[in-house]
ZAMARGU-4260 file (C-alpha; in steps of 0.2 Angstrom, whole numbers, plus 5000, padded with zeros to 4 digits):
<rodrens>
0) 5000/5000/5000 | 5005/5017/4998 | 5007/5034/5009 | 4991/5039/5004 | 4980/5022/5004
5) 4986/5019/5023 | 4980/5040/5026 | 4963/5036/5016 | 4963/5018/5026 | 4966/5029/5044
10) 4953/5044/5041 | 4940/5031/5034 | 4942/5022/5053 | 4940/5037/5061 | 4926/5042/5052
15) 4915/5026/5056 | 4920/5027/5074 | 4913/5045/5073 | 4897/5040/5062 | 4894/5026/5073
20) 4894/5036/5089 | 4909/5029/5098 | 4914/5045/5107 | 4897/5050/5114 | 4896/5033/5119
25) 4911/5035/5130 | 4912/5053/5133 | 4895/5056/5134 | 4885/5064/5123 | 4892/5082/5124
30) 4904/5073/5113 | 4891/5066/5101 | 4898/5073/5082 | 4884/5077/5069 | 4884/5065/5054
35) 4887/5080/5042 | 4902/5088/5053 | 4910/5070/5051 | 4907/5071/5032 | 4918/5090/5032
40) 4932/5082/5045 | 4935/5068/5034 | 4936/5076/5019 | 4946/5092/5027 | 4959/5079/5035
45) 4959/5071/5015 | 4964/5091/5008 | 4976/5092/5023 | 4983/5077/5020 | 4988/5079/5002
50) 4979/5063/4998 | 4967/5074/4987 | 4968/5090/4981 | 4953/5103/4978 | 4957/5102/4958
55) 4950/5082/4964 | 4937/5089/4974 | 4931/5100/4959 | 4933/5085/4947 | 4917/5076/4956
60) 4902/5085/4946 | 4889/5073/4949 | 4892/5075/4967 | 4891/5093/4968 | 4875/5088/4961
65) 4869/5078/4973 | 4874/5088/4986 | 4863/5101/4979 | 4846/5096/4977 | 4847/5082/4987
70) 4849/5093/5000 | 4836/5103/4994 | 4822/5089/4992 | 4826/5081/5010 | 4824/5098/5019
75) 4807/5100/5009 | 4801/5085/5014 | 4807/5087/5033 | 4797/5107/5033 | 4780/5099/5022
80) 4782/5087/5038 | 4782/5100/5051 | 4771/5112/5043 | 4758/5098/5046 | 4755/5097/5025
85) 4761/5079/5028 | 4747/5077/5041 | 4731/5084/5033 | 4735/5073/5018 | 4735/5055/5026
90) 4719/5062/5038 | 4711/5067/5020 | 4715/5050/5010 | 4711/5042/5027 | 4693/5050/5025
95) 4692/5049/5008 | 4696/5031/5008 | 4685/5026/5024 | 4667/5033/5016 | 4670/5023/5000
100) 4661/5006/5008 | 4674/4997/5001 | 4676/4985/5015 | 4694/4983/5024 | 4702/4972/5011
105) 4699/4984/4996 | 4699/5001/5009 | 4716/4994/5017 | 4724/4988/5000 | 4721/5010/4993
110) 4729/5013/5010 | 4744/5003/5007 | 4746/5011/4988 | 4743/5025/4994 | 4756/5026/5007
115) 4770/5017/4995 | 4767/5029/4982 | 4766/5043/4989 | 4784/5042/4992 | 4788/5052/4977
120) 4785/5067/4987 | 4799/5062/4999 | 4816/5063/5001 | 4817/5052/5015 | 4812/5036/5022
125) 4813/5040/5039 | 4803/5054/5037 | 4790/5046/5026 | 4789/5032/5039 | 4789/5043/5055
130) 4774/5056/5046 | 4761/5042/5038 | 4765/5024/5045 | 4757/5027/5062 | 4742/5035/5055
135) 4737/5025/5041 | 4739/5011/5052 | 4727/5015/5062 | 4714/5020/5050 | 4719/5001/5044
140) 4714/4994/5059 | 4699/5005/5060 | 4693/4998/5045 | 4697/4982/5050 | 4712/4975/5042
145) 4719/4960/5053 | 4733/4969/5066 | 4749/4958/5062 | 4744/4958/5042 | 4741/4975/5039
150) 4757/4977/5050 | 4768/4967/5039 | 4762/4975/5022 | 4765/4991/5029 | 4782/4986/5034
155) 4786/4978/5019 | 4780/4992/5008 | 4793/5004/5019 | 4808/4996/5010 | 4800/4995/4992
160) 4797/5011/4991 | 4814/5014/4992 | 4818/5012/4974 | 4803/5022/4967 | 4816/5036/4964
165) 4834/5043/4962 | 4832/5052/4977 | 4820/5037/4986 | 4832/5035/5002 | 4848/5041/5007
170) 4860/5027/4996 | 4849/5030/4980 | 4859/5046/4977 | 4874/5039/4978 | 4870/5025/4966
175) 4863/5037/4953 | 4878/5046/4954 | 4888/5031/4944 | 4879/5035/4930 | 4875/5017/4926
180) 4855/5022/4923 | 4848/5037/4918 | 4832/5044/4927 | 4819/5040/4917 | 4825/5020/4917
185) 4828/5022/4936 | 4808/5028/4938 | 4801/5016/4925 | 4811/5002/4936 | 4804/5008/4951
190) 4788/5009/4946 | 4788/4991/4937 | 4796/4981/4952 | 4786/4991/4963 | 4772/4984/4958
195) 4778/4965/4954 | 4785/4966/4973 | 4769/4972/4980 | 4758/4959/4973 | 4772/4946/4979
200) 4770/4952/4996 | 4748/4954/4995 | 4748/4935/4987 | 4761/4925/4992 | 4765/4932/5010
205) 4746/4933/5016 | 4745/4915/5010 | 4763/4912/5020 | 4756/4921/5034 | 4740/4914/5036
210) 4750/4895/5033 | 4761/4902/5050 | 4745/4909/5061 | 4751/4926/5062 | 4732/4932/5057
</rodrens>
């Protein structure tokens, strides 16, 4: 190995013990450090240490580009949450959904599409997940659904909504920055596996669950 692969091979240590919370964990948390303040130390010491230059920094178009409106879209989706826009839209499908008639299996099965796709106005997972899970879950069990089925397809539809978009989840950025698909491939994807994946669940894991007792 070179002088610069053991550097790279040092800093990336120190930024996992960093991003994994070790020092808050032993110092307390006056000592936590901020996921983004870890991302800036690790590239500083990188600019430091010679092992890249800014001209290498510059170099990285797509991700400036990321950095950009990925920012951007997460923060939307974090203020549409705490603005309570979030909020009024899963009480209004709620309602909407619940004065259809429909009985729980075809109320609950609008709920779940409803709460996969409307992913594409988020940014985030965790923020998808923390506005709309607990509330259309609820109106799930209001209707009726079966508790531990409506459960699982809600938790399953948590990760496949993941690849709706470029910007689905954290890691999707990243990936799209390789270039290896362009965005309207990445969507139609999403969209087809989306749907292939969700009928896997409904069919063969309700009849997999019922087989196990869980409902």
């Amino acid at each position: 190995m070179s002088r610069d692969e053991y550097i790279m091979l040092f800093i990336f240590a120190v930024l996992l013990i960093l991003w994994a919370g070790i020092p808050a964990l032993l110092l307390g948390k006056a000592y936590t450090v901020d996921p983004t303040t870890t991302a800036f130390i690790g590239l500083s010491l990188l600019l430091l240490s010679g092992v890249l230059s800014w001209e290498d920094v510059l170099k990285e178009k797509s991700a400036w580009d990321t950095i950009t409106w990925f920012a951007a879209l997460v923060m939307m989706a974090t203020f549409l949450n705490k603005l309570g826009l979030i909020a009024w839209f899963s009480q209004v499908l709620e309602s909407g959904i619940g004065q259809l008639g429909w009985g729980w299996l075809g109320s609950c099965t609008l709920l779940l599409l409803a709460y996969t796709y409307a992913h594409y106005m988020f940014a985030s997972t965790t923020a998808h997940i923390t506005a709309m899970f607990g509330a259309f879950y609820a109106a799930g069990l209001a209707l009726g659904a079966p508790p531990m089925l409506f459960a699982l397809m809600m938790a399953a539809s948590s990760s496949i909504m993941m690849t709706l978009t470029h910007y689905a989840t954290g890691t999707s950025p990243v990936i799209f920055g390789s270039k290896y698909v362009t965005m309207s491939e990445w969507w139609k994807a999403g969209f087809v596996m989306s749907v292939v994946e969700l009928l896997v669940f409904v069919v063969v894991g309700a009849a997999w669950w019922k087989m196990l007792g869980y409902y």
